[in-house]
C-alpha positions in Angstrom: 0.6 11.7 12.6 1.1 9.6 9.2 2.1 6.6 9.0 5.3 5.6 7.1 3.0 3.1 4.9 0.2 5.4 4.1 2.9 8.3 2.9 4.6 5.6 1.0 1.0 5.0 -0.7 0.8 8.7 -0.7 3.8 9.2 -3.0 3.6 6.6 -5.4 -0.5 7.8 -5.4 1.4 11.1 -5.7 3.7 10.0 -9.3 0.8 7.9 -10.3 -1.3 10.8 -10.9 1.4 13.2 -12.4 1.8 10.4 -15.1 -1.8 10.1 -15.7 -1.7 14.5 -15.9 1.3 14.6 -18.2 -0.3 12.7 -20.7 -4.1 13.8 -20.4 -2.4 17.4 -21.0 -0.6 16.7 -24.0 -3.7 15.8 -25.7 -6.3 18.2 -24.2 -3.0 21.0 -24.0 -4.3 22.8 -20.7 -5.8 22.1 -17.3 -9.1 23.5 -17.5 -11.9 22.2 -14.7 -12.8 19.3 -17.7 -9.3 18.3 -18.3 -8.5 17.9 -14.2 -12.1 16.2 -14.2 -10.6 13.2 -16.8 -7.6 13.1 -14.8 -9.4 12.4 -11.5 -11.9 10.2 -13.4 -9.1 8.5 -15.3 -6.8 8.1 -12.1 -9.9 5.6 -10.2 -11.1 4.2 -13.5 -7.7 3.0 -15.1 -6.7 2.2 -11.0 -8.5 -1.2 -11.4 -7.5 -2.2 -15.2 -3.6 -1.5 -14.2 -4.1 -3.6 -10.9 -3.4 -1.0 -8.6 -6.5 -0.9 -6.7 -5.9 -4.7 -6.3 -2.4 -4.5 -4.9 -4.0 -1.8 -2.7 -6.2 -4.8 -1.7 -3.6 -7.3 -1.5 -1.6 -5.5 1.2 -4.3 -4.9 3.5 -4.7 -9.0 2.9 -7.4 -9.5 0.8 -7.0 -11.3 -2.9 -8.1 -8.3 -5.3 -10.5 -5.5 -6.1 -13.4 -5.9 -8.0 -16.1 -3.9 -9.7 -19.1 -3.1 -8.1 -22.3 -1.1 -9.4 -21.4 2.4 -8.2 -17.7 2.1 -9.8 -18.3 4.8 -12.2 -20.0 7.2 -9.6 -16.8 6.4 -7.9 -14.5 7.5 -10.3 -17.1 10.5 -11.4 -16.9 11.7 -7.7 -13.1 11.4 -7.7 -12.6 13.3 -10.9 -14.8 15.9 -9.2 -12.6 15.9 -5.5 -9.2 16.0 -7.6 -10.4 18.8 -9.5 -11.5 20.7 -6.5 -8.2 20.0 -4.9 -6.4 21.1 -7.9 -7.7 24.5 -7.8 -6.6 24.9 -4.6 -3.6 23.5 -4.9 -2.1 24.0 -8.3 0.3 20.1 -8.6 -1.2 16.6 -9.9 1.6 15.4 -7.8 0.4 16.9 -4.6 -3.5 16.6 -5.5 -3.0 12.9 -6.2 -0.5 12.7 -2.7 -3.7 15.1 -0.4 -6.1 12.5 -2.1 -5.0 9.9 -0.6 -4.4 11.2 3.0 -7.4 12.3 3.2 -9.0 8.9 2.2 -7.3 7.1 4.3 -7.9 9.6 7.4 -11.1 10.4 6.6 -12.2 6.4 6.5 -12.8 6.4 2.7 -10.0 3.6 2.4 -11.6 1.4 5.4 -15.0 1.4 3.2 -13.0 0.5 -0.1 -11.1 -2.5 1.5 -14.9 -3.3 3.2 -17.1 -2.9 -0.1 -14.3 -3.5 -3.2 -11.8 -6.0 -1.5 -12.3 -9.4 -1.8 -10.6 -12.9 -0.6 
């Protein structure tokens, strides 16, 4: 069962990455496997510069997220996973939305409030 919060998360996860695609693509004019790699990449990395990853923090009541020294394998290994599910199913929208349930079922979210959260 999901939770009404997480597919609220889910969604605006969901819009957050179509934005991110939209304008990736009308540089880079396709979505080849390098172009859906930035997007994942891009959609972690600017996630902490625009806040979001702290808000993510804030409601599950910590103060804000910081940087710690695997943040760029982080955001390597997310550009990888969005790609992947990309392939499979064809919609930044829906990639970004299936990203985030599965981090949050899967206990990827627990270990990012744990590790990247602070007080």
């Amino acid at each position: 069962m999901v939770i009404p919060s997480v597919l609220y998360e889910a969604i605006i996860v969901g819009i957050y990455t179509e934005i991110i695609f939209r304008i990736i693509t009308m540089f880079l004019q396709n979505a080849s496997i390098p172009t859906l790699f930035v997007v994942g990449f891009l959609k972690h990395f600017l996630g902490y510069y625009l806040q979001l990853q702290s808000s993510f923090c804030y409601y599950y009541g910590k103060s804000h997220a910081i940087i710690t020294d695997n943040f760029i394998n982080e955001c390597i290994i997310e550009g990888i996973i969005f790609t992947l599910i990309y392939l499979l199913l064809p919609s930044a929208f829906m990639s970004g939305f299936l990203l985030h349930i599965i981090s949050e079922y899967t206990g990827i979210h627990n270990l990012f409030i744990k590790y990247r959260c602070r007080k």
